[in-house]
N, C-alpha and C positions, 0 to 999 in steps of 0.2 A: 421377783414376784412376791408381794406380800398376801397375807392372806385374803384381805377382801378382793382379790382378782379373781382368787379361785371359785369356781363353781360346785354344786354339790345339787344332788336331785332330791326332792321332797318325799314322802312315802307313796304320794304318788304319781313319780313318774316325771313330777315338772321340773325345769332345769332352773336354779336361783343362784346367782352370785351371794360371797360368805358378806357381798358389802351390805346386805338387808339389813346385819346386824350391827354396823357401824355405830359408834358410840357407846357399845356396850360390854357389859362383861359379861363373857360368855364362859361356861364350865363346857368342855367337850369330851364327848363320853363314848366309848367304844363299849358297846352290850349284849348281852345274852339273855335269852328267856328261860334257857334251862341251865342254868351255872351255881354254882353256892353261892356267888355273889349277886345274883339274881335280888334276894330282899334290897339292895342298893340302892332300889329304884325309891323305896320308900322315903329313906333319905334325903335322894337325888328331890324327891318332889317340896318337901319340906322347904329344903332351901330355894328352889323356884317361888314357890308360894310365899315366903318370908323375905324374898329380895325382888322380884320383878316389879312390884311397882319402882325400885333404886334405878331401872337398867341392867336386871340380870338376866341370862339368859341357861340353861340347860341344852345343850344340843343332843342327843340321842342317835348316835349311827349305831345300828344293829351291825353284829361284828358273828361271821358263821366260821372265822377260821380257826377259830379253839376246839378241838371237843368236838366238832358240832354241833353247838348249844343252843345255835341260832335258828333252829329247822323252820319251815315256812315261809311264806311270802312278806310282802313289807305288812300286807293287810294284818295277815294271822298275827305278827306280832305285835303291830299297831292296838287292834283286839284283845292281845293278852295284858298288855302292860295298863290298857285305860279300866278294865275290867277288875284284874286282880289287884291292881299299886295306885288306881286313880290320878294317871299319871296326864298330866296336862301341860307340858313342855312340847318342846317341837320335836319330831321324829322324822327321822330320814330314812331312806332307801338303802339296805343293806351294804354294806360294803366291805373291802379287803383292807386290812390296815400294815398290813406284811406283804413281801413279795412280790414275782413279774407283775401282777393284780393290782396293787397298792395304790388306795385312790391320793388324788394327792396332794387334799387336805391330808393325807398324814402324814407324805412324806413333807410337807411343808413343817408340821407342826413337829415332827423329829428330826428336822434340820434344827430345831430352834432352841429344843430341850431335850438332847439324849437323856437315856435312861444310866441308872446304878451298872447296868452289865452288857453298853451297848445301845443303837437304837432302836431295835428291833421293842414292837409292841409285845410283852410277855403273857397276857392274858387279856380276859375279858375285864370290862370295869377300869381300865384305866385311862386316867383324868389329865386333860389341860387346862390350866387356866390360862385365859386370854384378855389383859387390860380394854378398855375404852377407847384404846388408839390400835388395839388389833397388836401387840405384842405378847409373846407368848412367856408369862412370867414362871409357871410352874410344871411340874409333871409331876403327878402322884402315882403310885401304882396300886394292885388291885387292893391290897390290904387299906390302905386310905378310904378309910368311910367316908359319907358324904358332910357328915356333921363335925368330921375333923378338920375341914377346908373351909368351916363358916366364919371365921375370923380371918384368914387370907380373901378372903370377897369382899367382906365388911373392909378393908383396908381400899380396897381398889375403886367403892364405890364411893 
């Protein structure tokens, strides 16, 4: 199975296959609203805004298994991020990105690109990059800003 087989749910509720975004480059981001790397988002929007007219995309899966950083609904945090970071990428339905839970866009996308210590996701904020043809070229982790990954994009687009 490659990734555009898989399905994921919108924030609210609706079921979309990852093929919507076919053709493009996608950043995939596991998130927190209450995390240190919470400012991220600012970043993260930046480079939306500086590349989507190319074919870029931001995916935003809110991620509650850290900390529980993630409290609330998809709404509440939908609310938090468009309000505080003016965050205008797509956002998704909360999800698990570790264990029996594990939706599986992740486990796909850590089949693809283990991490430095393992595949297991380590925190909040941690980044995929995914080509135009849906392969999975990078994994950054939480320390990777978003504006340290604007030269690996520009490459792919």
């Amino acid at each position: 199975m490659g990734i555009y087989e898989i399905k994921v749910k919108t924030r609210k509720g609706e079921e979309i296959e990852m093929s919507t975004f076919k053709g493009k480059v996608l950043l995939i981001v596991n998130t927190a609203t209450g995390c240190g790397f919470t400012p991220q988002y600012e970043g993260l929007e930046k480079l939306y805004q500086a590349y989507k007219d190319k074919g870029f995309e931001v995916l935003d899966f809110p991620c509650n298994q850290f900390g529980h950083q993630a409290p609330g609904t998809d709404e509440e945090i939908h609310t938090f991020c468009t309000s505080r970071y003016n965050t205008t990428f797509p956002r998704f339905s909360k999800i698990d990105v570790n264990g029996k839970d594990e939706h599986p866009l992740y486990t796909y996308l850590k089949s693809q690109k283990g991490g430095i210590f393992g595949n297991n996701i380590k925190w909040n904020f941690s980044k995929f990059l995914v080509d135009r043809e849906g392969n999975v070229v990078k994994r950054y982790d939480s320390l990777k800003t978003p504006e340290k990954i604007a030269s690996d994009i520009e490459k792919l687009l």
